[in-house]
C-alpha positions in Angstrom: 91.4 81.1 143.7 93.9 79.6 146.1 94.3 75.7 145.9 94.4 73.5 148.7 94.8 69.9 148.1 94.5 67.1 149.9 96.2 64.5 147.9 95.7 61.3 149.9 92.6 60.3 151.1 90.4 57.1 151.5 87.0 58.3 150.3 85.9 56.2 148.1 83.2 53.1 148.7 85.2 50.3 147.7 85.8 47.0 148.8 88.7 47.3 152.4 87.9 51.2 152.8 86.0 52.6 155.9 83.2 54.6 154.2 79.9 52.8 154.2 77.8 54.9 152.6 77.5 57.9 150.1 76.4 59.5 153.0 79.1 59.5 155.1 82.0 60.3 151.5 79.4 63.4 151.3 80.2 64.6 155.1 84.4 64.1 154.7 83.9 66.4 151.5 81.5 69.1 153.1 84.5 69.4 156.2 87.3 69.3 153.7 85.8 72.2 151.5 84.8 74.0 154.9 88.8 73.6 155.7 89.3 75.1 152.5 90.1 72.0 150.7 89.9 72.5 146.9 91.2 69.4 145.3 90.7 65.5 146.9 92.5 62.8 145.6 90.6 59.8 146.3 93.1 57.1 147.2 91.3 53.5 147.9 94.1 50.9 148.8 95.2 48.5 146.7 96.6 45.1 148.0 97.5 42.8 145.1 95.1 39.6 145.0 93.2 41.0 148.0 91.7 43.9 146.7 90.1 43.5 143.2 89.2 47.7 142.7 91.3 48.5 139.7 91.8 51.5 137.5 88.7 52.0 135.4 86.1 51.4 138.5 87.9 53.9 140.4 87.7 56.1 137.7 83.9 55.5 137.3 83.5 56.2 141.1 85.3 59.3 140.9 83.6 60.5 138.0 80.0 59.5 139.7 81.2 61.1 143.0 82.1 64.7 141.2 78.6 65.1 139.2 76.8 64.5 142.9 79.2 67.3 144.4 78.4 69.2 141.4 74.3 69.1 142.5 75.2 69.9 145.9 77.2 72.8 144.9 80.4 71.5 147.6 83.2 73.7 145.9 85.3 70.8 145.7 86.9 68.9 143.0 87.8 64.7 143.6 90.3 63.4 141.5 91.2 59.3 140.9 94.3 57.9 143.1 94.9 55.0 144.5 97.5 53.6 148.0 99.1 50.5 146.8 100.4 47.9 149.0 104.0 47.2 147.7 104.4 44.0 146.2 107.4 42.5 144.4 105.3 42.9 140.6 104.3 46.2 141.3 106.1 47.9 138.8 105.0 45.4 136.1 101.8 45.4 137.0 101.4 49.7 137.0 99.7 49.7 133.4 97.4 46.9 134.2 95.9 47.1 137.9 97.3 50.5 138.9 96.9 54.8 138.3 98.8 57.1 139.0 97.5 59.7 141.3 95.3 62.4 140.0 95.6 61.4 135.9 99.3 62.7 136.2 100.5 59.6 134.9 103.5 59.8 137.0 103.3 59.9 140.6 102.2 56.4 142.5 101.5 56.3 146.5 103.3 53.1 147.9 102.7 51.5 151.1 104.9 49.5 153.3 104.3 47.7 156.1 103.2 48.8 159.3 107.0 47.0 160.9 108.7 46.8 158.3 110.6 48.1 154.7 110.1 45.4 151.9 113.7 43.8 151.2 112.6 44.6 147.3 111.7 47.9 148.0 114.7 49.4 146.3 114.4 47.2 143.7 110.5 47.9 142.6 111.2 51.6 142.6 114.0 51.5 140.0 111.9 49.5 138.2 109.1 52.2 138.7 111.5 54.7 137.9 113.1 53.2 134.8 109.1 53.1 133.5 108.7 56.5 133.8 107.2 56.7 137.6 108.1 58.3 140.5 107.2 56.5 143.9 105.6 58.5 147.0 106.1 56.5 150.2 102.7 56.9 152.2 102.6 57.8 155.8 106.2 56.7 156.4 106.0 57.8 160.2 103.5 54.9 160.3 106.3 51.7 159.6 108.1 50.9 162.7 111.6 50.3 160.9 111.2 54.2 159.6 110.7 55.4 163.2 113.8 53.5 164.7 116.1 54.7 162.0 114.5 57.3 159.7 117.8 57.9 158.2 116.7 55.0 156.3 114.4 57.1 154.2 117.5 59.0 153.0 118.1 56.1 150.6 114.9 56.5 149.3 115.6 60.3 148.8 118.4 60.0 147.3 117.6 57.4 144.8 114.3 59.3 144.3 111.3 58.4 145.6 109.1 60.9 147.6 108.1 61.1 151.1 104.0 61.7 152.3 103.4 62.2 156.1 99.5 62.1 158.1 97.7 65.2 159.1 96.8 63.3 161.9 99.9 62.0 162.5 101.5 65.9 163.0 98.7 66.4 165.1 99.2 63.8 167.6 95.7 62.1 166.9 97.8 58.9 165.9 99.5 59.0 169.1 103.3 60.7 170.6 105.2 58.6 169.2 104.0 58.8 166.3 103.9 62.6 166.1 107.4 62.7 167.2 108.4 60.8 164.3 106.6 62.6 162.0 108.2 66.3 163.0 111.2 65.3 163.1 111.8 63.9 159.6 109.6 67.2 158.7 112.5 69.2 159.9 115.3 66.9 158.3 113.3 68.1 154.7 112.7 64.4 154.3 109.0 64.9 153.3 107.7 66.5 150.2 103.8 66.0 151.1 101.1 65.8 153.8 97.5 65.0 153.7 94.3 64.0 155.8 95.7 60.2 154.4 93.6 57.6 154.7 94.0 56.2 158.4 93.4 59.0 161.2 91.0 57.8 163.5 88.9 61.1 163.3 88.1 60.6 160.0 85.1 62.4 160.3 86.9 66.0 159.7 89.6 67.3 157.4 92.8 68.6 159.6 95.1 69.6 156.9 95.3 73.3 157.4 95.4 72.6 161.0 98.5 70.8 160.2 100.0 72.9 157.9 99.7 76.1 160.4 101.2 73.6 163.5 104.2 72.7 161.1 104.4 76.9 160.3 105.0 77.7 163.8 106.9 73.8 164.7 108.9 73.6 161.3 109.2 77.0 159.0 106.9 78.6 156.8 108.5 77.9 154.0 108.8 73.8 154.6 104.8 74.4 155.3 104.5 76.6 151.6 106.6 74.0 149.8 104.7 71.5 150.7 101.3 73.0 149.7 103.0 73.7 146.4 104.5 70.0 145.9 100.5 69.0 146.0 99.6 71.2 143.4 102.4 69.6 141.3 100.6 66.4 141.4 97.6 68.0 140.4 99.0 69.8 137.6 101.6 66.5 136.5 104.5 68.7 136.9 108.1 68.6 138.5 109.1 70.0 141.1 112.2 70.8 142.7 113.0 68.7 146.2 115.1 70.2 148.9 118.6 68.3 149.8 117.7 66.4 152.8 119.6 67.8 155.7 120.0 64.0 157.0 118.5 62.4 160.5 119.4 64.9 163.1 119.3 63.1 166.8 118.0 65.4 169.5 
């Protein structure tokens, strides 16, 4: 079977996500799996002394969440994750308050900002790295600094951390701007993931193959294949081999 996987999104009903209901986490997995969605990661956010969902009750969610999809026969499997806010203990903290997405023990979606890059930011992922982590910088087209000078996220690259982009986002949904952003560090090979992440404001349906066949035809169809595969890396806790990035191109 051919595995799609969505490897950032907000499903969950804990305290600071959108979902209300069970309801309503039931209808974003029946679109997913009618999108061809095989594999979720459920990714709550985690802001440090704001949000109190840790590791274990996500885990329990997740595990509650799967034997439900089970009954309903939705061919789709939810795996735990969770979007942390960076904060200046984060790396510290990983074992205590954290997981890494999908079991993999490895991979960990960081946040910045909506403006800004954390002055630490450098500084938390070595200390990530040094611990045996690698950091994934969510929805980077998202932080204002990025999309001023997104040869910013070179340093991240090249000190290794990974790079995640919206669905939504390549779609326009989050507005032009936005989108612009988001293709164009696509096509510098800045970005090793995408997903239906966990802020599109139609959250109501899944758009990741949408986006992948728009960055097919936009990008190349072997940015769009390397991608899927760098998702089922995560799933699988395995390596994988980034592309150099070709470095911010201005056009």
């Amino acid at each position: 079977m051919t595995m799609l996987v969505d490897m950032h999104n907000n499903l969950l009903q804990v305290p600071g996500n959108r979902y209300a209901n069970e309801e309503e986490t039931l209808r974003i997995l029946k679109a997913a799996a009618e999108d061809g969605v095989t594999h979720i990661i459920a990714t709550p956010l985690y802001r440090h002394e704001q949000y109190s969902t840790n590791g274990p009750v996500i885990k329990h969610l997740v595990a509650k969440l799967n034997d439900k999809v089970l009954k309903l026969q939705i061919p789709i499997t939810v795996l735990p994750g969770m979007e942390i806010t960076l904060y200046e203990k984060l790396a510290q903290d990983i074992k205590v308050h954290a997981i890494p997405l999908a079991n993999s023990n490895k991979y960990v979606l960081v946040s910045f900002q909506d403006r800004q890059i954390p002055s630490f930011a450098q500084t938390v992922f070595l200390e990530m790295q040094l611990r045996g982590y690698i950091p994934i910088i969510a929805n980077a087209e998202r932080n204002l600094e990025i999309r001023l000078n997104p040869s910013k996220l070179n340093e991240f690259v090249d000190k290794g951390a990974l790079v995640h982009v919206g669905a939504g986002s390549i779609l326009g949904f989050n507005g032009r701007e936005i989108r612009k952003a988001a293709l164009k560090i696509c096509k510098t090979g800045l970005v090793h993931f995408i997903s239906s992440s966990a802020h599109e404001k139609d959250s109501k349906s899944s758009h990741i193959k949408k986006a992948y066949s728009y960055l097919g035809k936009k990008v190349s169809t072997s940015t769009m294949e390397s991608l899927k595969k760098n998702a089922e890396s995560i799933i699988n806790g395995a390596d994988f081999h980034t592309r150099i990035p070709k470095g911010y191109i201005e056009k």
